[in-house]
C-alpha atoms as a printed R data frame, in Angstrom:
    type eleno elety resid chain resno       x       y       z
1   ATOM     1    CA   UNK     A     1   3.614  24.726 -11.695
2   ATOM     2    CA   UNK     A     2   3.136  25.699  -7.755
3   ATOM     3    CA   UNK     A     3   2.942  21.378  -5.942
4   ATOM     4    CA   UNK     A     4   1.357  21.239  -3.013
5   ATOM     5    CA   UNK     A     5   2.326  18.785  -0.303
6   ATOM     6    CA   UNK     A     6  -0.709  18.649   2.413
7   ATOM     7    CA   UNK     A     7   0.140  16.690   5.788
8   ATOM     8    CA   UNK     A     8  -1.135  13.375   5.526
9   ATOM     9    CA   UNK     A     9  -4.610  13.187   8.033
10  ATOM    10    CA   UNK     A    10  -5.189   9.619   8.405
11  ATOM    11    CA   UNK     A    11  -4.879   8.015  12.153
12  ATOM    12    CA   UNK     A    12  -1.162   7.299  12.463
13  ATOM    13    CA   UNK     A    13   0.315   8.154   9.104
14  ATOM    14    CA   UNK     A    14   3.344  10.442   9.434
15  ATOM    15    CA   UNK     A    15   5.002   9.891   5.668
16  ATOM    16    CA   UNK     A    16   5.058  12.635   3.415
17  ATOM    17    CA   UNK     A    17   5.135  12.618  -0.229
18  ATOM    18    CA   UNK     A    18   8.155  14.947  -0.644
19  ATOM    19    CA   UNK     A    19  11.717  14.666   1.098
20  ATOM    20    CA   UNK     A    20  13.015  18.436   1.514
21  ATOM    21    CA   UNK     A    21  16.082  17.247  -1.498
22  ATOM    22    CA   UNK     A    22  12.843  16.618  -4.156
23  ATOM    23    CA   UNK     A    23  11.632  19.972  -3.045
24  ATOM    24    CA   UNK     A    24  15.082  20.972  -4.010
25  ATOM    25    CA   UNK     A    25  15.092  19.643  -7.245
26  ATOM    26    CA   UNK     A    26  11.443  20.798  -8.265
27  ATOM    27    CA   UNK     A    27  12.210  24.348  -7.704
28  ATOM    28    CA   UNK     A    28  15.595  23.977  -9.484
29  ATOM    29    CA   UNK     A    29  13.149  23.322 -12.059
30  ATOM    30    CA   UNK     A    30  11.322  26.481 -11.758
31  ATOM    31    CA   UNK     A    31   8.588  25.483  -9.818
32  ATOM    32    CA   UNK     A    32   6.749  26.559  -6.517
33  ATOM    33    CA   UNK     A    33   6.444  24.569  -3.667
34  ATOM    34    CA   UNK     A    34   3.887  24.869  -0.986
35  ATOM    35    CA   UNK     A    35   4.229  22.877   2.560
36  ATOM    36    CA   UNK     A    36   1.863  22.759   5.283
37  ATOM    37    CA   UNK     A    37   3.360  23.255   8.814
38  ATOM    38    CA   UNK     A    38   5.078  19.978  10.143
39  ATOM    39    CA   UNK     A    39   4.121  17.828   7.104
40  ATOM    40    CA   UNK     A    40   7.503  15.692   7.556
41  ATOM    41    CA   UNK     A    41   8.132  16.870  11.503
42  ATOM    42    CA   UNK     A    42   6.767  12.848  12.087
43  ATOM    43    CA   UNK     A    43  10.293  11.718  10.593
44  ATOM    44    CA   UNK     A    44  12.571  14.109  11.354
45  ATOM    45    CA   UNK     A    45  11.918  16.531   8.590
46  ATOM    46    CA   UNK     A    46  11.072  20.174  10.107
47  ATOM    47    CA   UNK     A    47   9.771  23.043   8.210
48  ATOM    48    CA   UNK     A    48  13.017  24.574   8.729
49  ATOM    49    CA   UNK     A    49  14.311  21.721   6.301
50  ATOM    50    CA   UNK     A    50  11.762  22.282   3.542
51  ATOM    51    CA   UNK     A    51  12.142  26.247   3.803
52  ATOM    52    CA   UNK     A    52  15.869  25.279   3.625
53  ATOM    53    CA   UNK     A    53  15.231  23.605   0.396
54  ATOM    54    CA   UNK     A    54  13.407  26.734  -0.703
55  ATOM    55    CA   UNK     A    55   9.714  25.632  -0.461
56  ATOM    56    CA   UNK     A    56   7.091  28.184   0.984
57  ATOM    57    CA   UNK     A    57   5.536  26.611   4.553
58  ATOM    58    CA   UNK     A    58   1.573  26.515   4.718
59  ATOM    59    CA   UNK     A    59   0.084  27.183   8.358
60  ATOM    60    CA   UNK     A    60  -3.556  25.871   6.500
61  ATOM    61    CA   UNK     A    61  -4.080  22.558   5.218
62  ATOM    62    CA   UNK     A    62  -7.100  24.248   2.944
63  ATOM    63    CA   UNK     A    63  -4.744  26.470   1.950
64  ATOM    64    CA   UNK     A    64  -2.241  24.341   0.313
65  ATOM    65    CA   UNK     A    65  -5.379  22.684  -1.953
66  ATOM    66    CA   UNK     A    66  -6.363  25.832  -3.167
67  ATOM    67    CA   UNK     A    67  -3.570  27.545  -4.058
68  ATOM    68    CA   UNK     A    68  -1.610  24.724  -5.881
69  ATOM    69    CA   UNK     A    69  -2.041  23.087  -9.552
70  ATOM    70    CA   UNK     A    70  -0.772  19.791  -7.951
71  ATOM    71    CA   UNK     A    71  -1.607  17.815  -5.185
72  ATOM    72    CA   UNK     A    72   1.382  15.093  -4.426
73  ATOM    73    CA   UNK     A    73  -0.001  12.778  -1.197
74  ATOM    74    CA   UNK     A    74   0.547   9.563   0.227
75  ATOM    75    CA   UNK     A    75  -2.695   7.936   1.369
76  ATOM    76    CA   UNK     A    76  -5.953   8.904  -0.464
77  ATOM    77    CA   UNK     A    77  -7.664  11.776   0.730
78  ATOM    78    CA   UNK     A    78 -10.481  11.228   3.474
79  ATOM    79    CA   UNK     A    79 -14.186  12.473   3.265
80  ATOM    80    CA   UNK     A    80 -12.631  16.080   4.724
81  ATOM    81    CA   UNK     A    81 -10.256  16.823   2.194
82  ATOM    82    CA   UNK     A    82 -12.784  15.825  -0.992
83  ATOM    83    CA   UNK     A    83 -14.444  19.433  -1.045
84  ATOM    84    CA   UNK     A    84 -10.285  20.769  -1.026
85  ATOM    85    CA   UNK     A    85 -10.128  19.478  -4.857
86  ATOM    86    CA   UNK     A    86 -11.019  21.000  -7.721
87  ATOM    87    CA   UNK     A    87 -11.887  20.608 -11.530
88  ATOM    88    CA   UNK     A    88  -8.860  20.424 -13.304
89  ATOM    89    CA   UNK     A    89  -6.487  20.276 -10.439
90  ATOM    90    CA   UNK     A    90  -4.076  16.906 -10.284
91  ATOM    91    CA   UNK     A    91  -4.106  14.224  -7.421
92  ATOM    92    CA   UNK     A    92  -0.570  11.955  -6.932
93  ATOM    93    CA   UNK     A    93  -1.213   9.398  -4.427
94  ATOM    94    CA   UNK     A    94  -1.737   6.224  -3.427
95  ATOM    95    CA   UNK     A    95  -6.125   5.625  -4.308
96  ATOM    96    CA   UNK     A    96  -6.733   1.720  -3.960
97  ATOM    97    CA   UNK     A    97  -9.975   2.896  -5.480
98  ATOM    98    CA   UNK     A    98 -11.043  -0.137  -6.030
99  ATOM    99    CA   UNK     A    99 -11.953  -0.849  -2.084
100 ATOM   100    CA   UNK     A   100 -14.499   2.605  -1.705
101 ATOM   101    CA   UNK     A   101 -17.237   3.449  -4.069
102 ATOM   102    CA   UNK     A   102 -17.873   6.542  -1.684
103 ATOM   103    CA   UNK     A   103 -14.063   7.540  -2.352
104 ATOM   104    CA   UNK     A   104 -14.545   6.512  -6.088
105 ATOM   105    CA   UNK     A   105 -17.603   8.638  -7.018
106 ATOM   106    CA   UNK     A   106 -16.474  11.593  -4.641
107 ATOM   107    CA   UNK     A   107 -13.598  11.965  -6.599
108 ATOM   108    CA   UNK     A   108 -15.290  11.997 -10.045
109 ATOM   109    CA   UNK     A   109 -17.561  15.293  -8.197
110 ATOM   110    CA   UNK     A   110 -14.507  17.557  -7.630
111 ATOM   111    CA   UNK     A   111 -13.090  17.033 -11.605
112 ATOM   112    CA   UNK     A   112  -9.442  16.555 -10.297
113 ATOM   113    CA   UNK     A   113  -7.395  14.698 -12.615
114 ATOM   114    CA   UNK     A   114  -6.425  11.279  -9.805
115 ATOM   115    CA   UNK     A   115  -3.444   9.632 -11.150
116 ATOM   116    CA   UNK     A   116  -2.723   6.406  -8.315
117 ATOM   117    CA   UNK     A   117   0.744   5.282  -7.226
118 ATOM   118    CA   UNK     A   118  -0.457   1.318  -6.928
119 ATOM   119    CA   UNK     A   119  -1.547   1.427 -10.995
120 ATOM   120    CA   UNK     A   120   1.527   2.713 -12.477
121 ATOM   121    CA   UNK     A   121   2.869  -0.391 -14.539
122 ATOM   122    CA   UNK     A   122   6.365  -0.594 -16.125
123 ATOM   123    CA   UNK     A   123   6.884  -3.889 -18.018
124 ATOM   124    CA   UNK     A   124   4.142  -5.751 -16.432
125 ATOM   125    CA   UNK     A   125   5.586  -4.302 -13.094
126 ATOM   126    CA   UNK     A   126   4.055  -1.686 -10.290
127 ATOM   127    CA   UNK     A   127   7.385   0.455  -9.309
128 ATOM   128    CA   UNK     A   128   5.367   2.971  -6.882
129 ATOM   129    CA   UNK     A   129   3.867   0.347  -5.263
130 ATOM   130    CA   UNK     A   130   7.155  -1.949  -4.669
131 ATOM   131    CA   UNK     A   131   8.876  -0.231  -2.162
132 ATOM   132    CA   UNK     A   132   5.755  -0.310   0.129
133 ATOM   133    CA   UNK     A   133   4.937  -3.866  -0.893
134 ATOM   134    CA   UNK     A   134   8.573  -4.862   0.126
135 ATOM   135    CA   UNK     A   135   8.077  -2.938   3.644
136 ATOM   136    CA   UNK     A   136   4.314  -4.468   4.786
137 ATOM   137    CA   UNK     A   137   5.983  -8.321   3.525
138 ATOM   138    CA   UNK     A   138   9.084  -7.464   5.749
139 ATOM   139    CA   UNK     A   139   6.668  -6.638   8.441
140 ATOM   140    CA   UNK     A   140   4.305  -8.604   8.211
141 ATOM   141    CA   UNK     A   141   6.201 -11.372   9.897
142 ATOM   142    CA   UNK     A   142   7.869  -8.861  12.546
143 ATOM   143    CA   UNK     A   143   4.250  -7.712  13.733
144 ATOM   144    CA   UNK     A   144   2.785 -11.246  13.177
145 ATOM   145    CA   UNK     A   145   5.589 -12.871  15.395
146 ATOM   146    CA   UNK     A   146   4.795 -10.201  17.744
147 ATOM   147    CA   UNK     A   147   1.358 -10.840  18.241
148 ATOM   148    CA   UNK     A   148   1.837 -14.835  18.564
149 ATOM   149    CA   UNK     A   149   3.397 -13.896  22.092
150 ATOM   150    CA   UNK     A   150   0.925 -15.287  24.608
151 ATOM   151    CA   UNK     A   151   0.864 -11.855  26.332
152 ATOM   152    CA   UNK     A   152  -0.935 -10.186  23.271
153 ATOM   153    CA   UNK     A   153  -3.444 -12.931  22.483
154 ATOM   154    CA   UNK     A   154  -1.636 -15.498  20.709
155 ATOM   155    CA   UNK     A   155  -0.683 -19.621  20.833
156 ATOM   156    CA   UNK     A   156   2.633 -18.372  22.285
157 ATOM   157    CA   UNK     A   157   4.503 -19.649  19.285
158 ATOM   158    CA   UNK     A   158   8.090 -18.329  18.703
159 ATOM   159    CA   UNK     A   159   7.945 -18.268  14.932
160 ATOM   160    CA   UNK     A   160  11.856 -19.817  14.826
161 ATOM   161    CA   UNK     A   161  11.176 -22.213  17.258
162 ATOM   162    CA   UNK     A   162  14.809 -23.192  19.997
163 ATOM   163    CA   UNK     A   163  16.371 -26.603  19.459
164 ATOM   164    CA   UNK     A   164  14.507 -29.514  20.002
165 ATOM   165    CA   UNK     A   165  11.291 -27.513  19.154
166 ATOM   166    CA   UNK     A   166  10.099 -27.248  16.012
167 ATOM   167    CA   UNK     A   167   9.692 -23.820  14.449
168 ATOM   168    CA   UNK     A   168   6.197 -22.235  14.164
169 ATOM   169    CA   UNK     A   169   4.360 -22.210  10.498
170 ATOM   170    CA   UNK     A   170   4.229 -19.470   8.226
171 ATOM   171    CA   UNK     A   171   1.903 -19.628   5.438
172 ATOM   172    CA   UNK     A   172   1.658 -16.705   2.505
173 ATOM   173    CA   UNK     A   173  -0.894 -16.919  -0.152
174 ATOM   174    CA   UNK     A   174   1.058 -14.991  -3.090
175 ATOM   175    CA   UNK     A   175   4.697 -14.828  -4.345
176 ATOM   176    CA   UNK     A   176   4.269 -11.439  -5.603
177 ATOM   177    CA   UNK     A   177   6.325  -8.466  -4.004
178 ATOM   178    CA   UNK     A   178   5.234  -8.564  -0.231
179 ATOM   179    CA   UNK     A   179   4.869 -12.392  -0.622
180 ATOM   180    CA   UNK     A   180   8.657 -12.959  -1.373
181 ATOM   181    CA   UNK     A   181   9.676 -10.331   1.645
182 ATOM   182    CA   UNK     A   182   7.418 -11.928   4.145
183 ATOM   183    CA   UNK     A   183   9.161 -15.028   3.544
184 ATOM   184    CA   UNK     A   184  12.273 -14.237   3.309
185 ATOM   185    CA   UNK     A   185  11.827 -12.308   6.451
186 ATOM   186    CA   UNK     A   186  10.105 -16.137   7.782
187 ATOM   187    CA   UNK     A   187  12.926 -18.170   6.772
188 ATOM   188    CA   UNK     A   188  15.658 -15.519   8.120
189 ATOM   189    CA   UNK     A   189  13.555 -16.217  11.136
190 ATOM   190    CA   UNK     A   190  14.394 -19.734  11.098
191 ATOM   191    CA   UNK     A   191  10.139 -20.319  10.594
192 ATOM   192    CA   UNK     A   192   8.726 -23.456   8.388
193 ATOM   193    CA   UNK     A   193   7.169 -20.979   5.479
194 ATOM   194    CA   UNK     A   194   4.873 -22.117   2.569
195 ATOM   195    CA   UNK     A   195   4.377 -20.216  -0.265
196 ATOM   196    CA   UNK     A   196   1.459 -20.324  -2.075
197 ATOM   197    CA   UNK     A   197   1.113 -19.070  -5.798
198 ATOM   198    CA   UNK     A   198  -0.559 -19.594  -9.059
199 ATOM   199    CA   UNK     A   199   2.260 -18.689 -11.525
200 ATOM   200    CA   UNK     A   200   4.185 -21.385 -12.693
201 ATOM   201    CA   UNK     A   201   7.210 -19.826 -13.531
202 ATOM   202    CA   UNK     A   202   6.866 -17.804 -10.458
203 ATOM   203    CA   UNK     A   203   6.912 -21.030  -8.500
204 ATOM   204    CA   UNK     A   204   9.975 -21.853 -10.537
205 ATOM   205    CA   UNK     A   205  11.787 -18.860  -9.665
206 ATOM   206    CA   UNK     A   206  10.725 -18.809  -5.951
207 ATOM   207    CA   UNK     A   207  11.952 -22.492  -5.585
208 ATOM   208    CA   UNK     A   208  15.216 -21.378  -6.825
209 ATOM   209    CA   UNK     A   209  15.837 -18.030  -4.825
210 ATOM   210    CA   UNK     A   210  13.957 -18.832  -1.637
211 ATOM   211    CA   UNK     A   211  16.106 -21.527  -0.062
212 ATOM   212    CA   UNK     A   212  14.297 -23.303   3.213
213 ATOM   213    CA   UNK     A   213  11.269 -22.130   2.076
214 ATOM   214    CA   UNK     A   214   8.300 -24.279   0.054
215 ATOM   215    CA   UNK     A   215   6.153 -23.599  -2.411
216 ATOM   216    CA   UNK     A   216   2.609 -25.047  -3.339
217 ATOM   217    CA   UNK     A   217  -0.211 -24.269  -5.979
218 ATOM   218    CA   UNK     A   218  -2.703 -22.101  -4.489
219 ATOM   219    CA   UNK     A   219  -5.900 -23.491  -4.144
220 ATOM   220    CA   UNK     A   220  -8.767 -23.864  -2.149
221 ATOM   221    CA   UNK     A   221  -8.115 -27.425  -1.248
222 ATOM   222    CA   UNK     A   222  -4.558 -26.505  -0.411
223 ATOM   223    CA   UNK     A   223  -5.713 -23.868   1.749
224 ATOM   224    CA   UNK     A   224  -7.916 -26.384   3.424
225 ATOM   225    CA   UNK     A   225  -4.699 -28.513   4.012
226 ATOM   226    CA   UNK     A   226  -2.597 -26.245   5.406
227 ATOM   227    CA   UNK     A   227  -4.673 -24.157   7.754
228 ATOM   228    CA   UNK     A   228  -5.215 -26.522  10.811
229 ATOM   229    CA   UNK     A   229  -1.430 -26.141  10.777
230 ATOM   230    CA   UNK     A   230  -0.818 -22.661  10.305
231 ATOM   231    CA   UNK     A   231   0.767 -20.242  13.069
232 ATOM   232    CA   UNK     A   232   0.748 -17.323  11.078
233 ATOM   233    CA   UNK     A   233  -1.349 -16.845   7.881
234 ATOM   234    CA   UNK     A   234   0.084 -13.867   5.946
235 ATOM   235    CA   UNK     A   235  -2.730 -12.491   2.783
236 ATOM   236    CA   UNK     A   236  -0.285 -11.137   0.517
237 ATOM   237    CA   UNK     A   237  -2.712 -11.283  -2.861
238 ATOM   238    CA   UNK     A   238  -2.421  -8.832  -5.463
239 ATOM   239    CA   UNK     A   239  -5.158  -8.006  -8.270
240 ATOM   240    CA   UNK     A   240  -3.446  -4.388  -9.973
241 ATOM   241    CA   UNK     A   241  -5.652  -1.770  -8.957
242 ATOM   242    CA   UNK     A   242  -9.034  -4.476  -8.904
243 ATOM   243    CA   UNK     A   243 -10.525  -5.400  -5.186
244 ATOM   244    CA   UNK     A   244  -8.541  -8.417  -3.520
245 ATOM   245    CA   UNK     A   245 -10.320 -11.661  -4.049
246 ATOM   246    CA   UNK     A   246 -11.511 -13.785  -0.662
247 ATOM   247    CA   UNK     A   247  -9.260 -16.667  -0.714
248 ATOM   248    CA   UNK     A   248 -10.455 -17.186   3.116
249 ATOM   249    CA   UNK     A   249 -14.444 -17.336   3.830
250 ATOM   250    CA   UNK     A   250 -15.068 -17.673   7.757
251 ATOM   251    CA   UNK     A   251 -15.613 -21.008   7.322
252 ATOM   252    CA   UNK     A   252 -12.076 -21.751   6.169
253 ATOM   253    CA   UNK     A   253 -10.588 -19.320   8.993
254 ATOM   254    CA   UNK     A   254 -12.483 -21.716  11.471
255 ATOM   255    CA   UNK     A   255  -9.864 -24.490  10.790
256 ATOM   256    CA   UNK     A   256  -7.142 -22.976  11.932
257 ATOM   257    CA   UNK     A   257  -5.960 -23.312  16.189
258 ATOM   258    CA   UNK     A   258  -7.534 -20.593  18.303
259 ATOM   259    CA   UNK     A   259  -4.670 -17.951  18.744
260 ATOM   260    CA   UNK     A   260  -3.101 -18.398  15.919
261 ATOM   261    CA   UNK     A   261  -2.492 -15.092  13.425
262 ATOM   262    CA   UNK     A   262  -3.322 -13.468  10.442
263 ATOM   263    CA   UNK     A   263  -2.006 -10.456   8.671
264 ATOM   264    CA   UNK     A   264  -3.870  -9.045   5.914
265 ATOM   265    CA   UNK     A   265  -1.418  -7.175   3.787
266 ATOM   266    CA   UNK     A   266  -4.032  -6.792   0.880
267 ATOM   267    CA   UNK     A   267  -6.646  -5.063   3.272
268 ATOM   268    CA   UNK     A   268  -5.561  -1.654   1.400
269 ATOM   269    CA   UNK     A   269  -7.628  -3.074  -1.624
270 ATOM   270    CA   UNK     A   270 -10.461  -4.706   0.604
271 ATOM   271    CA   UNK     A   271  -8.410  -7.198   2.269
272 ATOM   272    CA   UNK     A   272  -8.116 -11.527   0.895
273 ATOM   273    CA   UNK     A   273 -10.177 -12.745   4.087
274 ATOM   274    CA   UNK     A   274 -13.788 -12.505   4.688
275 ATOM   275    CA   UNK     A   275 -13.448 -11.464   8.529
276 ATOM   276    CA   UNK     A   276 -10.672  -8.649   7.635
277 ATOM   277    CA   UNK     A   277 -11.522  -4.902   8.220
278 ATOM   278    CA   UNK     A   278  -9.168  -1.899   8.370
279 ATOM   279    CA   UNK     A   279  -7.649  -1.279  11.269
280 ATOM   280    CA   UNK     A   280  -4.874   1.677  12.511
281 ATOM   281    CA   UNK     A   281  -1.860   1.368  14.098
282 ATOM   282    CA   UNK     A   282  -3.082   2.470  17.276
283 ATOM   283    CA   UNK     A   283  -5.286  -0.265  18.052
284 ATOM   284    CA   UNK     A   284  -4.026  -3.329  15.202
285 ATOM   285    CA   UNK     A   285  -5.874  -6.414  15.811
286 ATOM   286    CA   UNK     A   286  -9.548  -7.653  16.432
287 ATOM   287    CA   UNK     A   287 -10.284 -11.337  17.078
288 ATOM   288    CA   UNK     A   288 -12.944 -13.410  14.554
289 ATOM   289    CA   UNK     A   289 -13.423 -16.833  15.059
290 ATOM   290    CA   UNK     A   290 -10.817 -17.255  17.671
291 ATOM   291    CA   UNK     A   291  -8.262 -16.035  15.254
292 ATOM   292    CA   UNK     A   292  -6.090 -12.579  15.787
293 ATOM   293    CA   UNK     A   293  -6.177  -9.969  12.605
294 ATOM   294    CA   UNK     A   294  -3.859  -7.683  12.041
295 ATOM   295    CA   UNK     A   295  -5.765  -5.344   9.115
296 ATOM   296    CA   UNK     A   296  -3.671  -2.214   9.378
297 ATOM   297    CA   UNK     A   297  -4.634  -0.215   6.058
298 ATOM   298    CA   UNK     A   298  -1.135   1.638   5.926
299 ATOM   299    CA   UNK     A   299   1.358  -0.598   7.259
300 ATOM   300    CA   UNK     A   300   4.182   1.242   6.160
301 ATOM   301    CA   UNK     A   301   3.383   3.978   7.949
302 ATOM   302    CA   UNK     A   302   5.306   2.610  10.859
303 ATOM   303    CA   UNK     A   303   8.170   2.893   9.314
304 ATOM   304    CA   UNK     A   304   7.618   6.207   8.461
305 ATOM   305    CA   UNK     A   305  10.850   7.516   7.724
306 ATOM   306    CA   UNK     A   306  12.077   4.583   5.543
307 ATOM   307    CA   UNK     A   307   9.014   4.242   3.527
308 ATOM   308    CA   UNK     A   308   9.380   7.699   2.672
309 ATOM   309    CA   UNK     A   309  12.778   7.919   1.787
310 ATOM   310    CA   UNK     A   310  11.658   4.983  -0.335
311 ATOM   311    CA   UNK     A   311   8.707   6.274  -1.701
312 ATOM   312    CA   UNK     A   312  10.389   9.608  -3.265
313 ATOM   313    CA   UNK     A   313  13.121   7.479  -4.749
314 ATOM   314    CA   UNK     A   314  10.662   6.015  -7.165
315 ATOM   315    CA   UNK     A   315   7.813   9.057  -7.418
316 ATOM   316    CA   UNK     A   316  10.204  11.723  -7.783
317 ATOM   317    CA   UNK     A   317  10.729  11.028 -11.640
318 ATOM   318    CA   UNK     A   318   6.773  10.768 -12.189
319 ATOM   319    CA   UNK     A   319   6.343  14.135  -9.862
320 ATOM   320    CA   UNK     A   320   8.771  15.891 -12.279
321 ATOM   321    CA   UNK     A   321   7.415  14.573 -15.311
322 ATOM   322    CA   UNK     A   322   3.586  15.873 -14.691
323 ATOM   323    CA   UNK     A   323   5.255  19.378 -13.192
324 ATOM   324    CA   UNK     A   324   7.274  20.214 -16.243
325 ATOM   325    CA   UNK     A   325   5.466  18.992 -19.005
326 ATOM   326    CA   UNK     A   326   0.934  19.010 -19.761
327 ATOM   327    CA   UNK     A   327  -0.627  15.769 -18.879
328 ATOM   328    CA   UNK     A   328  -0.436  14.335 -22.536
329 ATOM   329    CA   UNK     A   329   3.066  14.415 -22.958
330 ATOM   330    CA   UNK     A   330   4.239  13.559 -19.396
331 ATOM   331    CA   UNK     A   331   2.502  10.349 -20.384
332 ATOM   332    CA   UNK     A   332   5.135  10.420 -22.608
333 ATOM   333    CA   UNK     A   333   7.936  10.718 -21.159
334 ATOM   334    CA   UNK     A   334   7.345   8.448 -18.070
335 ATOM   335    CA   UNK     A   335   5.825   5.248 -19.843
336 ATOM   336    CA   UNK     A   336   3.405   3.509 -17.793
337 ATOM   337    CA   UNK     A   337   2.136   6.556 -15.794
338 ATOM   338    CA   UNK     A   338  -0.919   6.567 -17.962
339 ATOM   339    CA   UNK     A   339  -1.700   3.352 -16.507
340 ATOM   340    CA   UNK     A   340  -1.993   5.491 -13.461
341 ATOM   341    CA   UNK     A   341  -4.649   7.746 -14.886
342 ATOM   342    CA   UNK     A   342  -8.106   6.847 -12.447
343 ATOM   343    CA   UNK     A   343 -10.183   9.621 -12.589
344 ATOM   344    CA   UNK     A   344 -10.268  12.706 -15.218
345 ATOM   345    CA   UNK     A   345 -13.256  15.371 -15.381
346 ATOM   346    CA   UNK     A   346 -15.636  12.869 -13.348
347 ATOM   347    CA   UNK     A   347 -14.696  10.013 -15.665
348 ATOM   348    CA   UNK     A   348 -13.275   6.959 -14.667
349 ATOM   349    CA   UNK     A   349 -10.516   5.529 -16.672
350 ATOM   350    CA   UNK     A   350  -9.129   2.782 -14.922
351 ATOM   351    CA   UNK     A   351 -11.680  -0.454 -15.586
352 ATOM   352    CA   UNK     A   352 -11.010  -2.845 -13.098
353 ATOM   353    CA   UNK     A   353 -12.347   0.082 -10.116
354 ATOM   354    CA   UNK     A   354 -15.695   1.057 -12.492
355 ATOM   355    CA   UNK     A   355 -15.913  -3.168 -12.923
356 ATOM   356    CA   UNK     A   356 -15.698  -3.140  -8.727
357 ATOM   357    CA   UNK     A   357 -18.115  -0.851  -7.853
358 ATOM   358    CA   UNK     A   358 -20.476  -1.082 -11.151
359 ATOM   359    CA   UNK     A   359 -19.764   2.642 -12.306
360 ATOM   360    CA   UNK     A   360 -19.115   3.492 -16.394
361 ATOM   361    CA   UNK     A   361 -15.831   3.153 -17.611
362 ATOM   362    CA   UNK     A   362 -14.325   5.408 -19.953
363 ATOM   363    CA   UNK     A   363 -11.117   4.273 -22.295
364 ATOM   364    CA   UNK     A   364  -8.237   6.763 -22.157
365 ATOM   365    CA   UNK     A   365  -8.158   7.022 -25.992
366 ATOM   366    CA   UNK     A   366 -11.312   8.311 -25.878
């Protein structure tokens, strides 16, 4: 199979689905690899270290679409890149399909075959997604903190508070996989965190692991408790593959202290407030109601060179699976990649994205 690895287009997003060692290991398994030009240069990766590695270096981003059987990405591709696919071709990235119709039904035009990152499930668990989850809840509080500095527009809270102050409040709706980094990352802080969740046994578990910090059953009235409190409101909700739901209308964000913070982790999927909207690293945060967003839509991507080195550890198995073997049995042999399966031959296959946007849903099995 020739793999194509395109440098990622989106503002500010300098990961790149393949480290020059998977390369490596994909054409020790008697495939072709295509590169564009400076793909990984972002991170420290040079086209010297993929050619290295034994993969052929693209000077066109067209180019690498149309000569390859398989695309492998990070972020989904933007309105540009939609006339690079083809019938019949395969798509490995992160989709969140669920947040753009226009992405959605663009997609099911070119007949690619979209398998997404975020939908892979292993025992009830989303192993392509983790690693980034883990790096926006770790970050979350670093870029939240930041931005609760006076200087940048906020109370001029220092999350850990010094003694004889108290610390500043940390609330995160969801004990999921960001949810548990962003407050550990809180507490390490030395920050009053709150976590809110609906799982019982999640709440169990949390209680037991999380030390300093609480936990509380996530509501609406306990949202209406805690807000006129809150320093920093982290959204880290999770829905597999469907839309975030809005756990925060406008009128809820309008009880919380002008200046204070929030950081919408779920914005990749539409975002858990009503005010959030995407936003890029290179200019974060808006203000609605008084209240500072930070909406970046690929987080990670500031940590570049981590989150890739992160990413490949848990694609590269998935990558080698659909390159060696036809779709069917690569399904397989790397259970829960099916679950991945989005888009086929202008069908959609996943059902909570044709639920979101009101499109047909076709089952797998048929």
């Amino acid at each position: 199979m020739i793999i194509g690895v395109p440098k990622e287009i989106k503002a500010q997003e300098h990961r790149v689905a393949l480290l020059p060692s998977a390369a490596y290991q994909l054409i020790k398994h008697g495939h072709k690899v295509l590169v564009e030009s400076n793909a990984g240069a972002g991170i420290g990766f040079g086209d010297d270290n993929y050619a290295q590695a034994g993969a052929e270096i693209i000077k066109s981003h067209a180019e690498v679409f149309e000569r390859t059987d398989m695309i492998v990405k990070v972020k989904e591709p933007l309105p540009e890149e939609y006339g690079l696919l083809r019938k019949g071709q395969l798509l490995f990235t992160y989709l969140h399909l669920a947040a753009s119709k226009s992405l959605t039904e663009a997609l099911q035009k070119t007949g690619a075959t979209c398998i997404a990152y975020e939908t892979v499930r292993v025992n009830n668990r989303l192993p392509l997604l983790e690693p980034m989850s883990e790096i926006a809840g770790r970050m979350s509080v670093l870029v939240g903190g930041y931005f609760l500095a006076k200087h940048t527009g906020g109370k001029g809270v220092l999350l850990g508070g010094v003694p004889g102050v108290l610390p500043g409040k940390v609330v995160v709706i969801g004990g999921g996989t960001a949810g548990v980094n962003a407050a550990r990352m809180g507490t390490g802080l030395g920050a009053d965190v709150t976590i809110l969740e609906v799982d019982l046994e999640r709440m169990r578990f949390l209680d037991i692991t999380m030390g300093t910090a609480h936990t509380l059953y996530s509501s609406e009235s306990s949202l209406l408790d805690l807000l006129p409190t809150v320093d920093l409101l982290i959204g880290a909700v999770l829905v597999p593959g469907a839309k975030a739901p809005k756990l925060i209308t406008r009128d809820m964000l309008r009880l919380m202290k002008p200046h204070s913070v929030v950081v919408d982790i779920a914005i990749d999927q539409g975002g858990c407030l009503e005010t959030s909207r995407p936003t890029t690293h290179d200019n974060p945060t808006f203000v609605e109601e008084g209240i500072v967003h930070y909406c970046v839509a690929n987080m990670p991507g500031a940590y570049a060179r981590t989150a890739t080195q992160a990413l490949t550890n848990v694609t590269y198995r998935y990558i080698e699976a659909l390159a060696d073997h036809s779709l069917e049995e690569a399904f397989q042999r790397a259970p829960g990649l099916q679950d991945g399966l989005s888009v086929r031959d202008g069908k959609i296959h996943c059902k909570v994205v044709a639920e979101a946007h009101g499109l047909d849903y076709t089952p797998i099995a048929s």
